[in-house]
C-alpha positions in Angstrom: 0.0 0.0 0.0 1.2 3.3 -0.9 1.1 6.6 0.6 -0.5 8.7 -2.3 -3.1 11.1 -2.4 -6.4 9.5 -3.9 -7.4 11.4 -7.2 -11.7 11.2 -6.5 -12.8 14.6 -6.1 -12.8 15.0 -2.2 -11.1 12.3 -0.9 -7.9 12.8 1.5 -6.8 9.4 2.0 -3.7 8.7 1.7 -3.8 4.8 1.3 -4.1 4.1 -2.3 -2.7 1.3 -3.7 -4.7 1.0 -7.1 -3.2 3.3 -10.0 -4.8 3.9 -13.1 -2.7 6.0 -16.0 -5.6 7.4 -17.0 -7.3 8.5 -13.8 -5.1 8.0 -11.5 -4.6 6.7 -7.5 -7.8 5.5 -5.8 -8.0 4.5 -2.4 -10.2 1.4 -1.0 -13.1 2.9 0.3 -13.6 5.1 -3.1 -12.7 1.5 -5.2 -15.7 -0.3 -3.4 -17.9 2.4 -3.9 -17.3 2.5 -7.8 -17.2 -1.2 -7.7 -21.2 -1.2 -6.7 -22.3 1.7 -8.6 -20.3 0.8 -12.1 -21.3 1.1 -14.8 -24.5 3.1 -14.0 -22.2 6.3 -13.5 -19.0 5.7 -15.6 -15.2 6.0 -14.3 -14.9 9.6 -15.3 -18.3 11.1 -13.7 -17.2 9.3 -10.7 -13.7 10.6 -10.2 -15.0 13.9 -10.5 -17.9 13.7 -7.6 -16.8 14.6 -3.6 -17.7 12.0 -1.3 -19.3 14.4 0.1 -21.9 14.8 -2.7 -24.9 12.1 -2.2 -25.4 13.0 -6.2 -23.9 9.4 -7.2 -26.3 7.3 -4.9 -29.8 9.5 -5.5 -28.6 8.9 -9.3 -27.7 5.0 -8.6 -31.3 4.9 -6.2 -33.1 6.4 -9.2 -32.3 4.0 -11.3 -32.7 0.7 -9.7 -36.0 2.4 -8.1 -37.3 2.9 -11.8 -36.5 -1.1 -11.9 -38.2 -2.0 -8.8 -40.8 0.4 -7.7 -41.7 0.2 -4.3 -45.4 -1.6 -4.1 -48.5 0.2 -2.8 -49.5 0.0 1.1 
C-alpha cells in the first residue's frame, strides 16, 4: 500500500494502492464504492464527484428504483 493522495474529487486518504494511467490513485473505500455503482455512472463522472456529494447514490437509487418500484400499502 502506498502513501499517495487519492485522485476522487474530495477524498484525503492517503492509502491508495490501485493506479490507473488514466485516472489515477484510488484509495479502497472510493474502489468499493465505484465497484457497486459501475457502470450506472461511468469511471470519469465518478472521479469527478466529492464524497461528500450524495449525487452518485440518489442517481444510482433512481435507477434501480425505476426497476423496482416500491409496491403500494
Amino acid at each position: 500500500m502506498g502513501v499517495t493522495k487519492c485522485s476522487r474529487d474530495g477524498c484525503n486518504d492517503t492509502r491508495c494502492d490501485r493506479h490507473s494511467k488514466k485516472y489515477g490513485d484510488i484509495c479502497n473505500d472510493c474502489y468499493e464504492e465505484l465497484l457497486a455503482i459501475y457502470p450506472y455512472i461511468d469511471i470519469e463522472t465518478f472521479m469527478n464527484f466529492t464524497k461528500e456529494e450524495d449525487e452518485i447514490m440518489k442517481i444510482n437509487k433512481d435507477f434501480v428504483n425505476a426497476i423496482f418500484p416500491k409496491l403500494p400499502d
